[in-house]
PyMOL Python script that loads the backbone (N, CA, C, O; Angstrom):
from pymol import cmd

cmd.read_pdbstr("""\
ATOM      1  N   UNK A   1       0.820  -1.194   0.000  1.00  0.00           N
ATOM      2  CA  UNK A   1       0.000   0.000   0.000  1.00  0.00           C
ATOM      3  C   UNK A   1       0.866   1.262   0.000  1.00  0.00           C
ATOM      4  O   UNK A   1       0.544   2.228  -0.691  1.00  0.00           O
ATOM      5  N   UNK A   2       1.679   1.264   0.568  1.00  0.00           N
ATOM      6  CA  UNK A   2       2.939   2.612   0.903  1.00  0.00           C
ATOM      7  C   UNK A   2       3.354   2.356  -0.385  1.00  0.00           C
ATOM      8  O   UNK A   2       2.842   3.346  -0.908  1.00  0.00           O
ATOM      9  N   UNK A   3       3.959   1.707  -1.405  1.00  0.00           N
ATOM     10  CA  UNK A   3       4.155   1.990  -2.491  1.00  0.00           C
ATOM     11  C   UNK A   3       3.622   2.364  -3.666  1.00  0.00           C
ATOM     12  O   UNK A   3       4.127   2.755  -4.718  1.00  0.00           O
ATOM     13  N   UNK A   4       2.157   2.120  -3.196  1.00  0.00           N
ATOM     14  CA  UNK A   4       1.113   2.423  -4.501  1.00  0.00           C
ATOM     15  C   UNK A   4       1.118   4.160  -3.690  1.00  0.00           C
ATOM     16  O   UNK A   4       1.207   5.087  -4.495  1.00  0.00           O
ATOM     17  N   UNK A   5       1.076   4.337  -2.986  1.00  0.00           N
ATOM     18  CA  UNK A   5       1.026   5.856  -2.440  1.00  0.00           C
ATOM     19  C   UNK A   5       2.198   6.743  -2.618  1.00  0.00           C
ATOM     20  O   UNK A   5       2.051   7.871  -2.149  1.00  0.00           O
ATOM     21  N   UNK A   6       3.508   6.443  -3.282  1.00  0.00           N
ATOM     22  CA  UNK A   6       4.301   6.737  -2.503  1.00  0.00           C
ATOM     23  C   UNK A   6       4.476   7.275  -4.973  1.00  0.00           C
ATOM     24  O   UNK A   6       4.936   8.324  -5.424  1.00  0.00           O
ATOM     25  N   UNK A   7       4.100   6.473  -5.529  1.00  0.00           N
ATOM     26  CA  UNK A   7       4.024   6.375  -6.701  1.00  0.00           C
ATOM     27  C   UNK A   7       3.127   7.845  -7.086  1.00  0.00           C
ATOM     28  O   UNK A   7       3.531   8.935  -7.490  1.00  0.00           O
ATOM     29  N   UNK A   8       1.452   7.239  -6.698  1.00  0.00           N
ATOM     30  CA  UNK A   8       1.138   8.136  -7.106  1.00  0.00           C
ATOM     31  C   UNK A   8       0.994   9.959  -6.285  1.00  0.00           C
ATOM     32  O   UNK A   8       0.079  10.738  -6.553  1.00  0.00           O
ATOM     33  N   UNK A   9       1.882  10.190  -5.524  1.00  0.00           N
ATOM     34  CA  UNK A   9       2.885  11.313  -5.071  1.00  0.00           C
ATOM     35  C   UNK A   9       3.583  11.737  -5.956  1.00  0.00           C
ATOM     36  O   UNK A   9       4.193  12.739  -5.583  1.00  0.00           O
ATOM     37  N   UNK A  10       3.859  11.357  -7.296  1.00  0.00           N
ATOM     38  CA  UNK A  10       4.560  11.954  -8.257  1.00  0.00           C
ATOM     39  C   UNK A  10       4.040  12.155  -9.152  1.00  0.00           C
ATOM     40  O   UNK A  10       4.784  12.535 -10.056  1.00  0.00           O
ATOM     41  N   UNK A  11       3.047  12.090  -9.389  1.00  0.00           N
ATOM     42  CA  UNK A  11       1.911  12.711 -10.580  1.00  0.00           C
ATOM     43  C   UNK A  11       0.856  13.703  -9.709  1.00  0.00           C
ATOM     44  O   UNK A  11       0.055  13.449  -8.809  1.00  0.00           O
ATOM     45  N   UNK A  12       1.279  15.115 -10.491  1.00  0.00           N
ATOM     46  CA  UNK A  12       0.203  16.364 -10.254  1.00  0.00           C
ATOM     47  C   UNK A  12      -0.463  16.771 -11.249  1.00  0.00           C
ATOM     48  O   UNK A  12      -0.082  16.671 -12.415  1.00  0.00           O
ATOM     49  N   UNK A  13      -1.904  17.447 -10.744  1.00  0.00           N
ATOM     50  CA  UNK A  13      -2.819  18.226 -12.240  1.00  0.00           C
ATOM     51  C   UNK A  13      -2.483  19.266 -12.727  1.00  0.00           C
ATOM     52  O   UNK A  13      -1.668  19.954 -12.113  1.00  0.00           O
ATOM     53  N   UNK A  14      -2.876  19.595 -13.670  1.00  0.00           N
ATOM     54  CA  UNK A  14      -2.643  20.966 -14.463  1.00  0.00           C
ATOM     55  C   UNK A  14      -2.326  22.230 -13.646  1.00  0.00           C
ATOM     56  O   UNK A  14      -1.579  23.206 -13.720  1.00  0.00           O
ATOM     57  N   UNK A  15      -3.339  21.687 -12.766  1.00  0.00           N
ATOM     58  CA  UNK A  15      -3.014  23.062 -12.010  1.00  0.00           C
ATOM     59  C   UNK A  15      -1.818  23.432 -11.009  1.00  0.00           C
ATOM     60  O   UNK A  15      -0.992  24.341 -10.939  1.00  0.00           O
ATOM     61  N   UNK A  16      -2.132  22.277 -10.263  1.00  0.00           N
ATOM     62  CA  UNK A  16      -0.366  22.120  -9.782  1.00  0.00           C
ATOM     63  C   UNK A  16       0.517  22.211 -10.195  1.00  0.00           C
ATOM     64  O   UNK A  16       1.457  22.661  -9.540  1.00  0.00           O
ATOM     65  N   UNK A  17       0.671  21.781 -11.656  1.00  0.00           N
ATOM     66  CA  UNK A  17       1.507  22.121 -12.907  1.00  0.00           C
ATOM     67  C   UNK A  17       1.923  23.414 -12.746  1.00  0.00           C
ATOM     68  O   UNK A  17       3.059  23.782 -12.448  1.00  0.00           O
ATOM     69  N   UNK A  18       0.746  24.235 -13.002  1.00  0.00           N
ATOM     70  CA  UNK A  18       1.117  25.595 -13.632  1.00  0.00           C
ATOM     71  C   UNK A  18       1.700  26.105 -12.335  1.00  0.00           C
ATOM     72  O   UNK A  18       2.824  26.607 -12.348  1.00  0.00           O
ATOM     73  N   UNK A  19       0.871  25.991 -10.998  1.00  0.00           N
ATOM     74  CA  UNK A  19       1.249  26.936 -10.307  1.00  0.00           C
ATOM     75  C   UNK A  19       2.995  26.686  -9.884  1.00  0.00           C
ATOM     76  O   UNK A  19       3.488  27.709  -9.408  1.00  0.00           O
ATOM     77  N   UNK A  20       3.875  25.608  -9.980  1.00  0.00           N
ATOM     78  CA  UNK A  20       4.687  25.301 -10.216  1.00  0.00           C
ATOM     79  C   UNK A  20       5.484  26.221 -11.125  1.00  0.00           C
ATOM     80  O   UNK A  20       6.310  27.021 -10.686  1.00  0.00           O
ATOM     81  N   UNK A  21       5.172  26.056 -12.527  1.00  0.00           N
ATOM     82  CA  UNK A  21       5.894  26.511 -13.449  1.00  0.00           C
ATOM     83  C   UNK A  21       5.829  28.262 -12.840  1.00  0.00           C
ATOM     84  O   UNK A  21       6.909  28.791 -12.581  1.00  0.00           O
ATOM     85  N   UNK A  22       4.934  28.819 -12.706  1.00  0.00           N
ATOM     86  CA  UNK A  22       4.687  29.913 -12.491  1.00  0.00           C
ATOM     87  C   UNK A  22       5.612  30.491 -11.289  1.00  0.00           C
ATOM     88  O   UNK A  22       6.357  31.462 -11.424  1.00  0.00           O
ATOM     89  N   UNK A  23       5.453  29.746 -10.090  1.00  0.00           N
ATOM     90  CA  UNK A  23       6.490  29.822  -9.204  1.00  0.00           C
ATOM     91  C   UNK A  23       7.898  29.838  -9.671  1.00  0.00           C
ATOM     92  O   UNK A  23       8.682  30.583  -9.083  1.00  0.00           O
ATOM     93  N   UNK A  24       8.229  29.257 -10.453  1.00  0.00           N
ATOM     94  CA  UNK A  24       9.548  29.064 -11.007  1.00  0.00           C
ATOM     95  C   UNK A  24      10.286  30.263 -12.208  1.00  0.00           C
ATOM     96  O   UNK A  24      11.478  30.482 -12.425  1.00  0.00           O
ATOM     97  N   UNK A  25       9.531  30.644 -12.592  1.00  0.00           N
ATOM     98  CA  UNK A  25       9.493  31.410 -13.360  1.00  0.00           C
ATOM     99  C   UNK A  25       9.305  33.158 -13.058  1.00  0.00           C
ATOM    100  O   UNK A  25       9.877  34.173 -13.456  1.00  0.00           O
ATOM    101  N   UNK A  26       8.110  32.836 -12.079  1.00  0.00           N
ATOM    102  CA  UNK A  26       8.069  34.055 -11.095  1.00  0.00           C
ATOM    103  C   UNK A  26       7.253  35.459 -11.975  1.00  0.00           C
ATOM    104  O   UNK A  26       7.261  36.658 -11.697  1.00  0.00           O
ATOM    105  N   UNK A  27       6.791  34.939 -12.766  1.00  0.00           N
ATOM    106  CA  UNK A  27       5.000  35.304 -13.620  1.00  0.00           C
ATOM    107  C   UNK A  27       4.541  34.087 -13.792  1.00  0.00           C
ATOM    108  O   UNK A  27       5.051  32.968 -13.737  1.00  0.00           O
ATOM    109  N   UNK A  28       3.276  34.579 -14.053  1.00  0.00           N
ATOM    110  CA  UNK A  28       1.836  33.730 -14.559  1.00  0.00           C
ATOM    111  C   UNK A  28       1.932  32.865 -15.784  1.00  0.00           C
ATOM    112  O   UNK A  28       2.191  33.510 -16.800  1.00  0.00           O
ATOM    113  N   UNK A  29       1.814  31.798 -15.920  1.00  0.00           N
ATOM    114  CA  UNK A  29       1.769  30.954 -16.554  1.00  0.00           C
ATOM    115  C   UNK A  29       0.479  30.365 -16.587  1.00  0.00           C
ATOM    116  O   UNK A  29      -0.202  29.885 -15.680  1.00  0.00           O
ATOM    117  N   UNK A  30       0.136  30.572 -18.586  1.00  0.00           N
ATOM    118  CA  UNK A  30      -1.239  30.023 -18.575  1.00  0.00           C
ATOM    119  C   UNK A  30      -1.222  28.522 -18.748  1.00  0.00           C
ATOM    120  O   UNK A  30      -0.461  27.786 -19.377  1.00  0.00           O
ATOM    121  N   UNK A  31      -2.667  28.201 -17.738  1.00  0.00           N
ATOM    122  CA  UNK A  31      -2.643  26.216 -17.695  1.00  0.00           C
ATOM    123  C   UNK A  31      -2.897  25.793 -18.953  1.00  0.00           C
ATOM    124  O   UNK A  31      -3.332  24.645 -18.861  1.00  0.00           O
ATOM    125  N   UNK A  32      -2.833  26.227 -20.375  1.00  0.00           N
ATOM    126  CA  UNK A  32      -2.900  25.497 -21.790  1.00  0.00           C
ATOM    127  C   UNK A  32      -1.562  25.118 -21.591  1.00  0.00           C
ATOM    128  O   UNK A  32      -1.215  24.027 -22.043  1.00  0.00           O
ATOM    129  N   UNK A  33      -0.324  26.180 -20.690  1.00  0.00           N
ATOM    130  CA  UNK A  33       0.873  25.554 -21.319  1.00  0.00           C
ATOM    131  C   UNK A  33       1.704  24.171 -20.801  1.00  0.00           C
ATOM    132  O   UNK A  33       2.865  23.880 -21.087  1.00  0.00           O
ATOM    133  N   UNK A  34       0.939  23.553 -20.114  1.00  0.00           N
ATOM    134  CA  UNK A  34       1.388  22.297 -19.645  1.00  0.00           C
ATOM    135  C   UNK A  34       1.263  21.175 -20.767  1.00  0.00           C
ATOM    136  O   UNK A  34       2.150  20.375 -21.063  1.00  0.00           O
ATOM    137  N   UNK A  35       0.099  21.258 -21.289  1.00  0.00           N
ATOM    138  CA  UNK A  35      -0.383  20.413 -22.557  1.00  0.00           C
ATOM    139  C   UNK A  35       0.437  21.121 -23.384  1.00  0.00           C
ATOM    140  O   UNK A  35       0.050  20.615 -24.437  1.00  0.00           O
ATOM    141  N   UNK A  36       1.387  22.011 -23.766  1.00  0.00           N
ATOM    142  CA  UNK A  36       1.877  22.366 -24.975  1.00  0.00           C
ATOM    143  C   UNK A  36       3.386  21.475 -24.514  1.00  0.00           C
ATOM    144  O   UNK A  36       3.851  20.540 -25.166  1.00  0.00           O
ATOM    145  N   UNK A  37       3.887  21.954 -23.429  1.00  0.00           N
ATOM    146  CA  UNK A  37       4.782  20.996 -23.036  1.00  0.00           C
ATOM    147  C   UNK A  37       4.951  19.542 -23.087  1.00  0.00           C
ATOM    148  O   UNK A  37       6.124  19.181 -23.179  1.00  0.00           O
ATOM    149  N   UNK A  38       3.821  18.371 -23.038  1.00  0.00           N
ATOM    150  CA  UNK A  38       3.690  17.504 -23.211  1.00  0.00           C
ATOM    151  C   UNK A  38       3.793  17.229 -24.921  1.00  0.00           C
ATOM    152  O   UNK A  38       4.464  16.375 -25.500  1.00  0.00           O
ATOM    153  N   UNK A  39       3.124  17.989 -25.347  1.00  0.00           N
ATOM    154  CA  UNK A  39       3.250  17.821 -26.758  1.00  0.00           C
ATOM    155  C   UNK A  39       4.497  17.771 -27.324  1.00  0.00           C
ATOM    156  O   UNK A  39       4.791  16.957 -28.200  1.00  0.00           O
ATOM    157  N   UNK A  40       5.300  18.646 -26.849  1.00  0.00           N
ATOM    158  CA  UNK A  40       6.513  18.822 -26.968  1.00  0.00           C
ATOM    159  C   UNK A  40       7.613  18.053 -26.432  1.00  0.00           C
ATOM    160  O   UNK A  40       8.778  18.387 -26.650  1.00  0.00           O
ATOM    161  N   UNK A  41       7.142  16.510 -25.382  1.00  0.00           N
ATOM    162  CA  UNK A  41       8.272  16.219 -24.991  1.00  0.00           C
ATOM    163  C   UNK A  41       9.094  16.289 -24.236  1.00  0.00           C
ATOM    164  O   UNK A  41      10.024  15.498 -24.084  1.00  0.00           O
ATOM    165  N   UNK A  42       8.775  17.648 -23.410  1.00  0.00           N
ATOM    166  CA  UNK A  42       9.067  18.527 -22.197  1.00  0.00           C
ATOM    167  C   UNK A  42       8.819  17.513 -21.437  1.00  0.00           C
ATOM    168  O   UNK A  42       9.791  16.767 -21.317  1.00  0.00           O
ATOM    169  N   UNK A  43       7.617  17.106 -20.713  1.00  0.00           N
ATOM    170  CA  UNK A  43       6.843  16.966 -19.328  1.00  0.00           C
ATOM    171  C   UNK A  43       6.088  15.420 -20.250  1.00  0.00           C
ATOM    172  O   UNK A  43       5.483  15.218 -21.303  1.00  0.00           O
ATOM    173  N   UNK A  44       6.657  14.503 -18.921  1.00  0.00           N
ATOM    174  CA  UNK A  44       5.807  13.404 -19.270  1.00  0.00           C
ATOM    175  C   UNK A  44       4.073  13.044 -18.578  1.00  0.00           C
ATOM    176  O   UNK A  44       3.977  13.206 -17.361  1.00  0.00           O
ATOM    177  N   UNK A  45       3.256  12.749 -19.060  1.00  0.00           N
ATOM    178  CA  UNK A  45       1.947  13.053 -18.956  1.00  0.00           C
ATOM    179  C   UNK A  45       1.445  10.970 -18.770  1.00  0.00           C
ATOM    180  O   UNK A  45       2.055  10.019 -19.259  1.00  0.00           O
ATOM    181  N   UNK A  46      -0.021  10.950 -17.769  1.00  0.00           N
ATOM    182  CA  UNK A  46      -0.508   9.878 -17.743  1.00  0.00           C
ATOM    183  C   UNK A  46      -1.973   9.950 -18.134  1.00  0.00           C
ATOM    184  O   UNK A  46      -2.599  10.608 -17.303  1.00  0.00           O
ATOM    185  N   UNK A  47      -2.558   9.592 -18.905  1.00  0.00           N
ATOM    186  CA  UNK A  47      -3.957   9.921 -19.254  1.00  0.00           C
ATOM    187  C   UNK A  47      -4.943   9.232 -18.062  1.00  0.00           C
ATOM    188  O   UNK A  47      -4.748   8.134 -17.541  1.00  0.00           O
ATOM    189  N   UNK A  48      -6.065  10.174 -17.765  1.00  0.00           N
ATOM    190  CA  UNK A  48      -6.447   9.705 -16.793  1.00  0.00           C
ATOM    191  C   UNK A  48      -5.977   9.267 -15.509  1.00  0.00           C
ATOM    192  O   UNK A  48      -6.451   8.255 -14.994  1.00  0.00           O
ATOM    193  N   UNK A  49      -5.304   9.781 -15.090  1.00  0.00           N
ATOM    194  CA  UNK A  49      -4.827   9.178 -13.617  1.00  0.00           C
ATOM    195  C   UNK A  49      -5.669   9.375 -12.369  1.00  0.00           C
ATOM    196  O   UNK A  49      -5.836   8.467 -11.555  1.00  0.00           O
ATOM    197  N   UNK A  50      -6.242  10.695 -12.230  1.00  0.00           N
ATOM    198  CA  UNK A  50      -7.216  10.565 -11.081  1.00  0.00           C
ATOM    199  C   UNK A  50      -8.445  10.418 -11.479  1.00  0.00           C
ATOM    200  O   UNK A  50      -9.239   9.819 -10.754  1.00  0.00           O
ATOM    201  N   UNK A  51      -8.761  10.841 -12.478  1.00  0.00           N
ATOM    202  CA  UNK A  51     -10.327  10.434 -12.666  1.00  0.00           C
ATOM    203  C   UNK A  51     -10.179  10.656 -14.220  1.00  0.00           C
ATOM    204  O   UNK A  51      -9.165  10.978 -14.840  1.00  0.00           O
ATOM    205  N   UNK A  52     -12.003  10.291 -14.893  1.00  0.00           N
ATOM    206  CA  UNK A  52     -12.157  10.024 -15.981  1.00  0.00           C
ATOM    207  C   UNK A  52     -11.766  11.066 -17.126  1.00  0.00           C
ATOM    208  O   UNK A  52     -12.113  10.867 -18.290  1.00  0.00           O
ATOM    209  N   UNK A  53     -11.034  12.175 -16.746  1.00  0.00           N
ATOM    210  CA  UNK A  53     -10.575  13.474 -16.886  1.00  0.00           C
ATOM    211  C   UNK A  53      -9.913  14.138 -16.944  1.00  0.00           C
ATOM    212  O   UNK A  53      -9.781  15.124 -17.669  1.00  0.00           O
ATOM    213  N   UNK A  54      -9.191  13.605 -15.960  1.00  0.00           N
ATOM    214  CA  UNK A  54      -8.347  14.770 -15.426  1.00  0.00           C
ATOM    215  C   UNK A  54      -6.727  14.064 -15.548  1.00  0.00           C
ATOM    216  O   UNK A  54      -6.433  13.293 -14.635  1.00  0.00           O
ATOM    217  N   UNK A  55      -5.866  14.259 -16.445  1.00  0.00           N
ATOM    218  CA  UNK A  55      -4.204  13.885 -16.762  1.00  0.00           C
ATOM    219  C   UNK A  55      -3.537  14.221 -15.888  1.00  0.00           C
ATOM    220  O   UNK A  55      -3.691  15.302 -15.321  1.00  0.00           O
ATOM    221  N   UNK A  56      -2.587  13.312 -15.561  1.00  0.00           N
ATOM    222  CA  UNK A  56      -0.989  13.486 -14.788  1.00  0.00           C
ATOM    223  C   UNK A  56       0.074  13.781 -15.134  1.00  0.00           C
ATOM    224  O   UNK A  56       0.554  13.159 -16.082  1.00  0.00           O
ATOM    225  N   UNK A  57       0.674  14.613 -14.633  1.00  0.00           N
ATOM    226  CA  UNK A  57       1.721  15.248 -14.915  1.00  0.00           C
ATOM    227  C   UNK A  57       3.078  14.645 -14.041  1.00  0.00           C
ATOM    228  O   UNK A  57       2.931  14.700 -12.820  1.00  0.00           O
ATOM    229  N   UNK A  58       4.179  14.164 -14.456  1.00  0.00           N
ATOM    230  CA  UNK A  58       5.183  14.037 -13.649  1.00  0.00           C
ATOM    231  C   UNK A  58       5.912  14.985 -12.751  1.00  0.00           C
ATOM    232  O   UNK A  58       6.387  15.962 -13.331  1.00  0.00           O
ATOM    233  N   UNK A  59       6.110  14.904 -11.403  1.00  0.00           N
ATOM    234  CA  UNK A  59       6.207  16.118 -10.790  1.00  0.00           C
ATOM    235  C   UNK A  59       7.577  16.757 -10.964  1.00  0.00           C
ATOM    236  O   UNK A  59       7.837  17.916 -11.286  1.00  0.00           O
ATOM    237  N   UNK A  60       8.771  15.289 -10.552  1.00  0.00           N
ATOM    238  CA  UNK A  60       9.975  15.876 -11.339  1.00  0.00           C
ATOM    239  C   UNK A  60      10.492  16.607 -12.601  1.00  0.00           C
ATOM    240  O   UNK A  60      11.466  17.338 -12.780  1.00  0.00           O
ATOM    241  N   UNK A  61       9.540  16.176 -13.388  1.00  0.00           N
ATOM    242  CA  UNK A  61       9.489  16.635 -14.982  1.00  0.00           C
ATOM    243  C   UNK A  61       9.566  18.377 -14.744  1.00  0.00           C
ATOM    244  O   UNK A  61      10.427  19.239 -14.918  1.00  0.00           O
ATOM    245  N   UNK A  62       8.238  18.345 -14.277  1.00  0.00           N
ATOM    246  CA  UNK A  62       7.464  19.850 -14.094  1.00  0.00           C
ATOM    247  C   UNK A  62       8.275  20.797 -13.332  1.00  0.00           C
ATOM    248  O   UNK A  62       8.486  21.924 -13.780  1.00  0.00           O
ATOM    249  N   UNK A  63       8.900  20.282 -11.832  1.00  0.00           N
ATOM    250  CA  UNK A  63       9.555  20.791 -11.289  1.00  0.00           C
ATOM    251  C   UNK A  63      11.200  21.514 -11.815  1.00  0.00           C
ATOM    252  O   UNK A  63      11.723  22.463 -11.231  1.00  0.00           O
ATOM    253  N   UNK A  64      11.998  20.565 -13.429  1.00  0.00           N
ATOM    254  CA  UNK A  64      12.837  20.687 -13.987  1.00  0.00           C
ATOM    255  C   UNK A  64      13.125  21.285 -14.993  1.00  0.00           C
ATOM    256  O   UNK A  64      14.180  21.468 -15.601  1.00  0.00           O
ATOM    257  N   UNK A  65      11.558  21.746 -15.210  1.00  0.00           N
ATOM    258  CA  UNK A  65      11.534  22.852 -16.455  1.00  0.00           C
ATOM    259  C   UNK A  65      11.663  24.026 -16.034  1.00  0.00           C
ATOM    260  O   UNK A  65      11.285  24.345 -14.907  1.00  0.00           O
ATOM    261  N   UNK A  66      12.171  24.788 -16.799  1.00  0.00           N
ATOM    262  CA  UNK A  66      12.563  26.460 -16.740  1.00  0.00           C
ATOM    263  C   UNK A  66      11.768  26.686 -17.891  1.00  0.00           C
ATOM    264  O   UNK A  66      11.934  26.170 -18.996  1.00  0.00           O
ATOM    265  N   UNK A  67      10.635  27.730 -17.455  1.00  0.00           N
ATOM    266  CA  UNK A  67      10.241  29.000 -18.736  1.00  0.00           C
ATOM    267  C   UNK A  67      10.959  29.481 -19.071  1.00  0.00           C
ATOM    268  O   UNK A  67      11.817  29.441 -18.190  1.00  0.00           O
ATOM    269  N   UNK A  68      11.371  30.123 -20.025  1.00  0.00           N
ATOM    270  CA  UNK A  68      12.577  31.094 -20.741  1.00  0.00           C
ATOM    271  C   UNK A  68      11.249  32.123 -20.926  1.00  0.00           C
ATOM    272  O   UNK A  68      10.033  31.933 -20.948  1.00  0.00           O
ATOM    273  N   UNK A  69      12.173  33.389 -21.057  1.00  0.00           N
ATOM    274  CA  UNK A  69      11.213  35.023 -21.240  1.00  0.00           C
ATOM    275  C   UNK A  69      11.135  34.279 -23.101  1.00  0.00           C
ATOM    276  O   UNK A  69      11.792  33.403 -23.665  1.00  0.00           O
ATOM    277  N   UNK A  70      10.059  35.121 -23.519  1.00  0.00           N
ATOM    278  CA  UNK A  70      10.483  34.760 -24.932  1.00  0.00           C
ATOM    279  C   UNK A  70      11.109  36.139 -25.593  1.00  0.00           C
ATOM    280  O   UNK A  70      11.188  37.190 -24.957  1.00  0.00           O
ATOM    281  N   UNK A  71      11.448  36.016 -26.664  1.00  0.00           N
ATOM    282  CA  UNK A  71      12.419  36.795 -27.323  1.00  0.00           C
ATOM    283  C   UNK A  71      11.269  37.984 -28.184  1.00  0.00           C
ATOM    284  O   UNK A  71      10.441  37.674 -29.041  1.00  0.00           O
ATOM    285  N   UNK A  72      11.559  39.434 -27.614  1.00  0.00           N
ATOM    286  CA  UNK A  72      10.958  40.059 -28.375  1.00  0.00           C
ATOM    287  C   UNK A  72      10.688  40.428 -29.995  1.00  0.00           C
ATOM    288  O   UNK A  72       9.918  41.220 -30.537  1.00  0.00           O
ATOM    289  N   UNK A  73      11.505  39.649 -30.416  1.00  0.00           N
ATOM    290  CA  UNK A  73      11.515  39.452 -31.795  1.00  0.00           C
ATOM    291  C   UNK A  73      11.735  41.179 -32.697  1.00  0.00           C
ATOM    292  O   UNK A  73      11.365  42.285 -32.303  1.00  0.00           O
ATOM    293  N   UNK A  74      12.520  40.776 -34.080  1.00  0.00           N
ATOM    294  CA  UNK A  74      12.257  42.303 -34.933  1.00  0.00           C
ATOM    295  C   UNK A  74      11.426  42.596 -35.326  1.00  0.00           C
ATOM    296  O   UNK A  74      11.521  43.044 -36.469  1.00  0.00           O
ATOM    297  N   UNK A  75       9.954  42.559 -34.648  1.00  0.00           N
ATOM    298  CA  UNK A  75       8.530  43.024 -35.643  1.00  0.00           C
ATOM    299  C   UNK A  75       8.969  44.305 -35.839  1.00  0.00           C
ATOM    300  O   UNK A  75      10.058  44.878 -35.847  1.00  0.00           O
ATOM    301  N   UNK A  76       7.643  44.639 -36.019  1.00  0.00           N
ATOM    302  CA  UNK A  76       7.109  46.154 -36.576  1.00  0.00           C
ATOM    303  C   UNK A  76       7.150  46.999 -35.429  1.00  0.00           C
ATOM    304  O   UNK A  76       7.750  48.064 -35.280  1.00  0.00           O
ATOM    305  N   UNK A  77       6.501  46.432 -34.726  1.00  0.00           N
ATOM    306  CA  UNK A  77       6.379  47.686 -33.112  1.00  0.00           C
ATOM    307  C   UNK A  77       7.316  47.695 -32.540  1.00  0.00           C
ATOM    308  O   UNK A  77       7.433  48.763 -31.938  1.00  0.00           O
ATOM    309  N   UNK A  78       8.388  46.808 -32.331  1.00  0.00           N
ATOM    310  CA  UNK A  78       9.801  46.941 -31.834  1.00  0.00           C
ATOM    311  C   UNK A  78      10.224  48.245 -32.597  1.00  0.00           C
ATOM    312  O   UNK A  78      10.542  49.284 -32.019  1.00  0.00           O
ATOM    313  N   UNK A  79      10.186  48.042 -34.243  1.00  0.00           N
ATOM    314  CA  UNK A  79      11.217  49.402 -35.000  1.00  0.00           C
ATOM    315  C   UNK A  79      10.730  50.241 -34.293  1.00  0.00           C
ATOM    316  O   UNK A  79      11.473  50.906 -33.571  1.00  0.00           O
ATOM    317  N   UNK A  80       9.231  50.469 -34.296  1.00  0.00           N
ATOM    318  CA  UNK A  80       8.661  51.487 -34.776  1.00  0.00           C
ATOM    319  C   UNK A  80       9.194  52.269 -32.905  1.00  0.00           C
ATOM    320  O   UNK A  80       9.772  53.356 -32.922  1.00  0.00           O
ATOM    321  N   UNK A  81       8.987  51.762 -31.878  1.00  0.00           N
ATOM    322  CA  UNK A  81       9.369  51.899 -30.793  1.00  0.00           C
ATOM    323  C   UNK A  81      10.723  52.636 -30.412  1.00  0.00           C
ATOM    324  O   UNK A  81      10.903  53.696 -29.813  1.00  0.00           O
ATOM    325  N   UNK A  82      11.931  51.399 -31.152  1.00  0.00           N
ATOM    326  CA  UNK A  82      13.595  51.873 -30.928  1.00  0.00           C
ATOM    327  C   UNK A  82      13.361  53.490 -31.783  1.00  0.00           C
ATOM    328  O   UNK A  82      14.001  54.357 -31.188  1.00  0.00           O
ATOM    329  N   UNK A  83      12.630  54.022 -32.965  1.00  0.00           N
ATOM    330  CA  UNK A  83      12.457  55.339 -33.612  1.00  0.00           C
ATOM    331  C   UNK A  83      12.232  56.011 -32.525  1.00  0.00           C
ATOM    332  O   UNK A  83      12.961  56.935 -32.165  1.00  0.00           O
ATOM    333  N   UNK A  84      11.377  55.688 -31.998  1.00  0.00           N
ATOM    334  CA  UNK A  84      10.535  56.985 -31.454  1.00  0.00           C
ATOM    335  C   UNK A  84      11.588  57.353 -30.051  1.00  0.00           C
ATOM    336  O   UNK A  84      11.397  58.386 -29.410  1.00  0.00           O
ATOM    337  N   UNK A  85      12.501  56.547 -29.749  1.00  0.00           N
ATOM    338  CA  UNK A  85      13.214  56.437 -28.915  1.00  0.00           C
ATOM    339  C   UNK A  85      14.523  57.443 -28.471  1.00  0.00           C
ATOM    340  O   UNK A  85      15.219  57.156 -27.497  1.00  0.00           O
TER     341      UNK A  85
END
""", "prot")
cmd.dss("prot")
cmd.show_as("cartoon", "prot")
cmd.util.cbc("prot")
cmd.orient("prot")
């Protein structure tokens, strides 16, 4: 019994997810981006683990990811910005 408990202690929900990532990161992180992570290979995922619904997330996984800022990129409003500058 302590091992079936001790197992599923390492799978959290989305939300635990995020608030995780978010903590780590230290802004808000929206809960779509856990499922983008999985998609990606990032974060390993269990379908259904607590109920008929609701996916698991590996906690080490989650806990080992770093958000990166993303890169403001050379659009248009950047130029137009560094001008007016």
């Amino acid at each position: 019994m302590a091992r079936k408990q001790a197992q599923e202690a390492q799978w959290i929900t989305a939300k635990e997810a995020t608030a995780i990532l978010s903590r780590n990161a230290k802004r808000p992180i929206p809960p779509t981006y856990i499922r983008s992570l999985v998609r990606a290979g990032k974060v390993a995922a269990i379908s259904h683990h607590f109920d008929d619904r609701t996916n698991g997330y590996l906690l080490s996984d989650v806990e080992s990811y770093v958000v990166k800022k993303r890169d403001q990129g050379k659009g248009y409003k950047r130029k137009k910005k560094e001008e007016a500058a």
